[in-house]
N, C-alpha and C positions, 0 to 999 in steps of 0.2 A: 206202696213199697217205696221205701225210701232208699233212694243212690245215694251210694258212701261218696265221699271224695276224698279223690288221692292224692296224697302232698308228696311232689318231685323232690326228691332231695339235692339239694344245692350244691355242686362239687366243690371242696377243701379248696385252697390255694396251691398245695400240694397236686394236686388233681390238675388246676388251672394250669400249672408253671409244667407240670407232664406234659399237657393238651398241645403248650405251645412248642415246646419241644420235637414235639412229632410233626408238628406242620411247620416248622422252618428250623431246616437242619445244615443250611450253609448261606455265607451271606458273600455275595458277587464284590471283588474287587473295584472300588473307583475308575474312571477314566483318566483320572486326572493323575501324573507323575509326577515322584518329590526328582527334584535335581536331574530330568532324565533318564532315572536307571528304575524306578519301581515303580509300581503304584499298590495305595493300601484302602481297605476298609475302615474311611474315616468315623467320625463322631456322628454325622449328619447320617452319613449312609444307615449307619447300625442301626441309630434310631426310629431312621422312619421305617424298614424294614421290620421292626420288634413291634415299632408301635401297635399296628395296624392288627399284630395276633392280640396284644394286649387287650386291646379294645374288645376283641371278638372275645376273648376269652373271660372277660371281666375280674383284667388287673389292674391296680392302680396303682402307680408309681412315684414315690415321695424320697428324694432323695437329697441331704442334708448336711452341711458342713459339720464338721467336728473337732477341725484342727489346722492349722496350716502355721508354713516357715515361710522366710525368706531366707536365702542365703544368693548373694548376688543377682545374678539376674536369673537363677532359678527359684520356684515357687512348689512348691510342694503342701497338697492340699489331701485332707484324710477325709471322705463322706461314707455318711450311711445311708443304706438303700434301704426303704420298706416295701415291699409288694404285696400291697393288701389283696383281699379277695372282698370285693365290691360289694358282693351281699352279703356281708359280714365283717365288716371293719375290724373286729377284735383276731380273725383269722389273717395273719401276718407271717412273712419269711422278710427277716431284715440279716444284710449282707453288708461288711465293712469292707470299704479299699480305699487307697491312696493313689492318686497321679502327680506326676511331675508338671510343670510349665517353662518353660524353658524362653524368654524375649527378654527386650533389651529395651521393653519398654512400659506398658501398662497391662499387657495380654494375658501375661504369666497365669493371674489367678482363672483367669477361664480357660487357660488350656490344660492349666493340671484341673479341672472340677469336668471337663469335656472327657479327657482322657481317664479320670476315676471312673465316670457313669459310664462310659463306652465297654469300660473292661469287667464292669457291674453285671451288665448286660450280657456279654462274651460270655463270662465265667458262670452265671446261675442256669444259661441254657444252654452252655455245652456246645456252644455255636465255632463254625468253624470260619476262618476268613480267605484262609492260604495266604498269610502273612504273619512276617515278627511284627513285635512292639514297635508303633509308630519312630520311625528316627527324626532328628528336629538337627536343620542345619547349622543352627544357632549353638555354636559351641559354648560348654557348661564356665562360667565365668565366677570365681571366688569371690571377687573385686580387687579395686587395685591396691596398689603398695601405700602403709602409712605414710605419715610425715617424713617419721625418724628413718626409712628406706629408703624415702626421697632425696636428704638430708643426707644423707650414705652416698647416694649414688651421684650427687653433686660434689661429693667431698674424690668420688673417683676419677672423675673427669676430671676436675682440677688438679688432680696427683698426678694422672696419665696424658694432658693435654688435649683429652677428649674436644671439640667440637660438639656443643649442644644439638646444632643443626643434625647433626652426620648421627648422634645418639638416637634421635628421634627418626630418622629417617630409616635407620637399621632394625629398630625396635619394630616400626611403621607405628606408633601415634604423635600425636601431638603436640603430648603434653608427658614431661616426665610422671608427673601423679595420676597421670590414665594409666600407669604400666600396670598391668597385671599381676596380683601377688604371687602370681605361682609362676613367674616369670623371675622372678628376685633374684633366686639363685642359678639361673641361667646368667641374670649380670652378671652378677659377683665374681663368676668362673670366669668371664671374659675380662673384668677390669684385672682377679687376681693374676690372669697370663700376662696381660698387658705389666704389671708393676714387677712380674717376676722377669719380664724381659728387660724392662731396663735394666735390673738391677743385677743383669747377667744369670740367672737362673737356667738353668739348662731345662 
């Protein structure tokens, strides 16, 4: 007599991304506090906590740029997520986000692709952290004033007997073409009270 054999049927990704959901359904706060006042479930943290169902659950994780800006010293970065199911590559759930990056120096594009994947994660399993969206102490910077603002604001001083030193030092940078463009018309209001007081304006 011949014994049949039974073929296990291999669970969906569908199935997979269930599996994982059931066995991690909150992810522990970091130790570590932004500025003293909180702490959050960073990039590292989520990851290696997700990973480790992944692996048991046989996900694979492929996630992919798609798009990105600059706009001063923010970086904003659009990926796609695949979540294969391992014994069946063509069995896929693929998920779009964006994250912000937010530095003032080369960081930006890996903290907006850290912060996309982190929230990739968050959102496909429903995971809870007990926190908002990461905050970044790094305030969001347009860039600074052109020429011709520049060019303005030298042409103010010189009308108002401005002191370059005393300009910079109110402003706090360095350099007139450091000012902040979205700083401009915050001059402008100060030089036009300054030209309306001379000229007796009440």
């Amino acid at each position: 007599m011949t014994e049949k054999k039974t073929t296990t049927k291999k669970p969906t990704i569908y199935e997979r991304i269930h599996a994982v959901m059931k066995d991690l359904k909150y992810i522990q706060k970091g130790e570590n506090k932004v500025n003293g006042q909180y702490s959050f479930a960073g990039h590292d943290k989520v990851t290696s906590e997700v990973r480790k169902h992944l692996v048991t659950h046989g996900i694979v994780v492929v996630p992919s740029v798609t798009g990105h800006s600059q706009d001063g010293n923010r970086t904003v970065v659009d990926i796609e997520t695949a979540f294969i199911n391992v014994d069946n590559p063509d069995d896929k759930v693929v998920i779009n986000f964006f994250g912000y990056g937010v530095d003032n120096q080369d960081k930006g594009p890996g903290k907006a692709f850290s912060y996309a994947k982190k929230y990739a994660f968050l959102q496909l399993f429903c995971l809870e952290t007990g926190d908002d969206p990461e905050k970044d102490l790094i305030d969001y910077d347009e860039g600074a004033i052109d020429s011709k603002q520049a060019a303005q604001i030298d042409e103010w001083m010189d009308q108002t007997g401005t002191k370059l030193d005393d300009f910079l030092k109110v402003m706090k940078i360095k350099l007139v073409d450091e000012l902040p463009a979205g700083r401009f018309d915050e001059v402008r209001a100060i030089f036009m009270k300054k030209i309306d007081k001379m000229k007796g304006v009440a």
